[in-house]
C-alpha positions in Angstrom: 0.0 0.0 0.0 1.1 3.3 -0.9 2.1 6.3 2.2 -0.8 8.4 3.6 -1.3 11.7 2.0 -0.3 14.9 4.1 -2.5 15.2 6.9 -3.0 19.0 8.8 -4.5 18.2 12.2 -7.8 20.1 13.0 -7.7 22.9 15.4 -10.2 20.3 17.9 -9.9 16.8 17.6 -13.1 14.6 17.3 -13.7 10.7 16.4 -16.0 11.6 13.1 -14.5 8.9 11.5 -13.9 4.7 12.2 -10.3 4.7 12.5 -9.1 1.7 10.5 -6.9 -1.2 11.0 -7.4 -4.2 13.2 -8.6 -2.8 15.9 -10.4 -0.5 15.3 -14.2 -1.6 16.0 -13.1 -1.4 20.0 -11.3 1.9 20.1 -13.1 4.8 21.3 -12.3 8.3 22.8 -14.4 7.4 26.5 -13.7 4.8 28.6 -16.6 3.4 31.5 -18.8 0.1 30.2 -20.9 -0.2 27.1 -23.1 -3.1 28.9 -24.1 -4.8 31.6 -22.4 -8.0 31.8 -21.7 -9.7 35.4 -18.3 -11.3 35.2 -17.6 -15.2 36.4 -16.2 -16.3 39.8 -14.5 -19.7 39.9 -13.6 -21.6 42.9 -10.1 -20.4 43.9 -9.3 -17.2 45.6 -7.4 -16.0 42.3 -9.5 -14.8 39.7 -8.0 -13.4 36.5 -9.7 -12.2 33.2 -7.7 -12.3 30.4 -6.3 -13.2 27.0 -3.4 -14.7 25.5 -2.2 -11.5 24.1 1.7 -10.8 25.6 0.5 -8.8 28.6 -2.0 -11.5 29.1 0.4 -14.4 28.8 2.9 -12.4 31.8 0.1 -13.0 34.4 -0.5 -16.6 33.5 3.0 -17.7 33.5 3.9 -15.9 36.7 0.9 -18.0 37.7 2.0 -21.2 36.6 5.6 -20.4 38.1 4.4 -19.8 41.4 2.2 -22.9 41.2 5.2 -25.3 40.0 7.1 -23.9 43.0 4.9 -25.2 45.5 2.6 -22.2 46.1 -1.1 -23.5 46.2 -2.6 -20.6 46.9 -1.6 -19.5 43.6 -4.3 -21.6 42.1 -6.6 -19.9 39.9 -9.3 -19.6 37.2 -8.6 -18.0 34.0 -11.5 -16.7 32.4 -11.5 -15.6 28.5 -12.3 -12.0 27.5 -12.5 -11.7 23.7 -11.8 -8.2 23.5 -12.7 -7.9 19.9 -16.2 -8.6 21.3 -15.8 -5.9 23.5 -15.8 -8.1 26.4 -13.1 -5.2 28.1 -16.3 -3.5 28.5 -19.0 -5.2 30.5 -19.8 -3.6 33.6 -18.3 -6.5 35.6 -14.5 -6.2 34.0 -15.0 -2.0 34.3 -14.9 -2.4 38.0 -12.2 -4.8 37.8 -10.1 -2.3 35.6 -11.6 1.4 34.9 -8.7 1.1 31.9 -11.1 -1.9 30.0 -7.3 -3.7 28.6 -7.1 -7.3 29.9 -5.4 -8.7 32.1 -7.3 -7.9 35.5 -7.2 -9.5 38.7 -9.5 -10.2 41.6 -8.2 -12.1 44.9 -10.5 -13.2 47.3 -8.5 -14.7 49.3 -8.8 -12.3 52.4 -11.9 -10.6 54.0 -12.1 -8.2 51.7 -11.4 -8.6 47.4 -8.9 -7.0 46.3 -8.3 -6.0 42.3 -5.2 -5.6 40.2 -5.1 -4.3 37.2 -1.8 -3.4 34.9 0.1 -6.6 33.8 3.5 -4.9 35.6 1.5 -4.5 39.1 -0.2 -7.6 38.9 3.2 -9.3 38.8 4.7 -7.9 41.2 1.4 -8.3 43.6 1.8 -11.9 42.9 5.5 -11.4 43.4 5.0 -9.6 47.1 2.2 -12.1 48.3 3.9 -15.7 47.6 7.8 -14.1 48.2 8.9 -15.5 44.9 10.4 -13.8 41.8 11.7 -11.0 42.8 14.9 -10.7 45.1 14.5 -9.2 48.4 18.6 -7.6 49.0 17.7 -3.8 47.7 20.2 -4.0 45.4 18.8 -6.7 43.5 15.8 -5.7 43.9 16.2 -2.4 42.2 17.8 -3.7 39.5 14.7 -6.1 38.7 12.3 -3.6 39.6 14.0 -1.3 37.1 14.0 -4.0 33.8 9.9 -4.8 35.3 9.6 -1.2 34.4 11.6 -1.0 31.3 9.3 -3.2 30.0 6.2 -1.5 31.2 7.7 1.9 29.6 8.9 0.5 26.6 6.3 -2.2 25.3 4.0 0.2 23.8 6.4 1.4 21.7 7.0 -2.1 20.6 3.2 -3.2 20.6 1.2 0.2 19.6 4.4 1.7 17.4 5.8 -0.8 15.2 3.6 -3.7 16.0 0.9 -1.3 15.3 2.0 0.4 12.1 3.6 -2.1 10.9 1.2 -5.2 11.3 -1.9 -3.9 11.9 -2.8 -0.1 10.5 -4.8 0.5 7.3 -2.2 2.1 5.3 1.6 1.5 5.8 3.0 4.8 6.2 7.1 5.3 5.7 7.6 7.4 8.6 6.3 5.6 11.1 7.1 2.2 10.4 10.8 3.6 10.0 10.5 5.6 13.4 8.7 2.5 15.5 11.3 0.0 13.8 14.5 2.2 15.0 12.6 2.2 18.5 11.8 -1.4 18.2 15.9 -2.2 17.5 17.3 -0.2 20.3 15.4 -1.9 22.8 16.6 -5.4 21.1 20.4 -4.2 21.7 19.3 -2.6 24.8 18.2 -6.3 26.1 20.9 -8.1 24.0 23.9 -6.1 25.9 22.4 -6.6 29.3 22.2 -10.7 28.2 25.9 -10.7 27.4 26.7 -10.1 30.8 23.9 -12.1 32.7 22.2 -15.1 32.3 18.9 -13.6 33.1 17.4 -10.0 32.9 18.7 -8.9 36.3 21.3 -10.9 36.7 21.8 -14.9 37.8 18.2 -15.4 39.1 15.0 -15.7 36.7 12.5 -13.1 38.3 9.6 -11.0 37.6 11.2 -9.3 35.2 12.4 -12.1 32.5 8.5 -12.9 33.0 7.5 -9.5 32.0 9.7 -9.1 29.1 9.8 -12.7 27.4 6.0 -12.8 26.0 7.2 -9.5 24.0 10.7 -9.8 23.5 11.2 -13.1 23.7 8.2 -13.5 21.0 9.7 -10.8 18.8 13.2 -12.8 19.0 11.7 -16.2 17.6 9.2 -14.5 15.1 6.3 -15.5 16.6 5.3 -11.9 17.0 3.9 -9.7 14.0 6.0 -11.9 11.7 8.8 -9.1 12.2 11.9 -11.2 12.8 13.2 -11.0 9.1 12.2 -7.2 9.3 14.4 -6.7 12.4 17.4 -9.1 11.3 16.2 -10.8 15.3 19.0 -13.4 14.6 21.5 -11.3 15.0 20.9 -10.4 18.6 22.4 -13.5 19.9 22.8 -13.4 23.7 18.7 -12.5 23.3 17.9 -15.4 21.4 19.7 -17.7 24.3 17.9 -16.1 26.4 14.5 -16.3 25.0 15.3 -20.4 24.0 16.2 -21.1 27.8 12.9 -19.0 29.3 10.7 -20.5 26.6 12.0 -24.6 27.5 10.7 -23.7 31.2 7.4 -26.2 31.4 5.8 -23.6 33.7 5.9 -21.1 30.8 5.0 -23.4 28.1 1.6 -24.0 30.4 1.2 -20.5 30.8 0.9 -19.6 26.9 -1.7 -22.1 26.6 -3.6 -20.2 29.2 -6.7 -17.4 27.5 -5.4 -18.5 23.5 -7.5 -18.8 21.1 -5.2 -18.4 17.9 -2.5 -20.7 17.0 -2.0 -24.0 16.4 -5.8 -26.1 17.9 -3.2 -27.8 20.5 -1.7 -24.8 21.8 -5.0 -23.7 22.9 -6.8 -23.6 26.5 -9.6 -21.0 26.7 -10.3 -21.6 30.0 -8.4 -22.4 33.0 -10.1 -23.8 36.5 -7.8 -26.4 37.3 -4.4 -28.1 36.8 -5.7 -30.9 35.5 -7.5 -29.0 32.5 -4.0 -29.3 30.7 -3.7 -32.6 30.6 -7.7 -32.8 29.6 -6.5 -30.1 26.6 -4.0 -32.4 25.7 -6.9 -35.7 25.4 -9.3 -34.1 23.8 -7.0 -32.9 21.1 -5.4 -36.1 20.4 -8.9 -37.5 20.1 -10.1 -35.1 17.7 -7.0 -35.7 15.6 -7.4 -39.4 15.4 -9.4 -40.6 12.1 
């Protein structure tokens, strides 16, 4: 497609026209709920709503993590929002998280429910409340708290800048795609310098923060994200791609990407999560279907 013609902003701003791209059916200028829709409660304290998108797929694995460490109260149930059907905006996820973007927490697991909303807090919630993933000496802990919010800083610059204008908008426009796609390479050197010198993010421990920046990084390294990696040259950021081979091996992860998907291979796929156990039924019924 050819660039966008010059464009002179108006002196006020108004949505009088759809916007375009992907997306664009659930993007609006006012935020609150469009319906009434009362939202699910499963039968653990931990109650997230969700979708397999890379913010989505942080909450999950930090799930699964805590779970494979021994942490039973980190059981949960994942519930799907579709948020091309608007789901974001039932009244139920509203007062979950005013901000209507998935994923969004609820524990019940004291007198009162609490909610968490933002993928980067809900981590380190989760983080706080089992003492796992994230070190406690203050030096460490600054240095992971500072990549947990690299990540939070620098992801939509990755997701709704290049990813954006380069996947997903109506019209491929020059200057952006070449302005996101500068971006989009520092932060690749930026991640593959630090991974020269340490085996994880923020240093010899796996923490919070390799779980925040693998589902978009790590994605982005092994093509899996906006089909990007020949775009990018990815292969040549080597210590990165070690680095997203050894987080992506961990079986804790490769449960957690299952978790809220529905896009992908059929197998990769579990909508729903209310139990442990609803893997290993994923993983049946899919072998059944496939037989002839």
């Amino acid at each position: 497609m050819t660039d966008a013609p010059d464009y002179t902003p108006p002196k006020v701003w108004t949505a009088s026209k759809p916007s375009g791209g992907r997306f664009a059916a659930i993007n609006r200028p006012v935020s609150g709920p469009t319906h009434d829709k009362v939202l699910p409660v499963g039968r653990h304290p931990l109650q997230l709503y969700s979708l397999a998108t890379p913010n989505g797929v942080k909450v999950t694995i930090m799930l699964e993590e805590l779970l494979a460490l021994g942490h039973s109260g980190a059981e949960y149930d994942a519930w799907l929002i579709k948020i091309n059907d608007g789901d974001q905006f039932g009244s139920g996820f509203v007062a979950v998280n005013p901000n209507s973007k998935i994923p969004a927490l609820m524990d019940h697991s004291g007198p009162k429910p609490i909610r968490v909303f933002e993928s980067g807090s809900i981590l380190l919630y989760l983080a706080e409340k089992f003492g796992a993933f994230l070190p406690s000496e203050p030096g460490a802990r600054a240095e992971c708290l500072s990549w947990l919010f690299w990540q939070m800083g620098s992801a939509p610059y990755l997701g709704g800048g290049f990813g954006h204008f380069y996947a997903y908008a109506p019209v491929k426009i020059e200057y952006a795609i070449d302005r996101f796609a500068m971006e989009a390479k520092r932060q690749l050197d930026v991640l593959d310098k630090q991974l020269a010198e340490h085996e994880f993010i923020a240093g010899s421990d796996y923490t919070v923060a390799d779980i925040a920046i693998w589902p978009w990084y790590g994605a982005l390294a092994k093509g899996t994200l906006y089909d990007a990696a020949e775009f990018l040259a990815v292969a040549e950021y080597k210590n990165l791609q070690r680095w997203a081979d050894l987080i992506g091996a961990r079986p804790a992860v490769q449960r957690g990407r299952m978790v809220n998907r529905t896009f992908g291979d059929p197998a990769s796929q579990l909508h729903e999560r209310h139990d442990a156990g609803d893997f290993a039924t994923m993983t049946e019924d899919k072998r059944l279907a496939a037989k002839p």
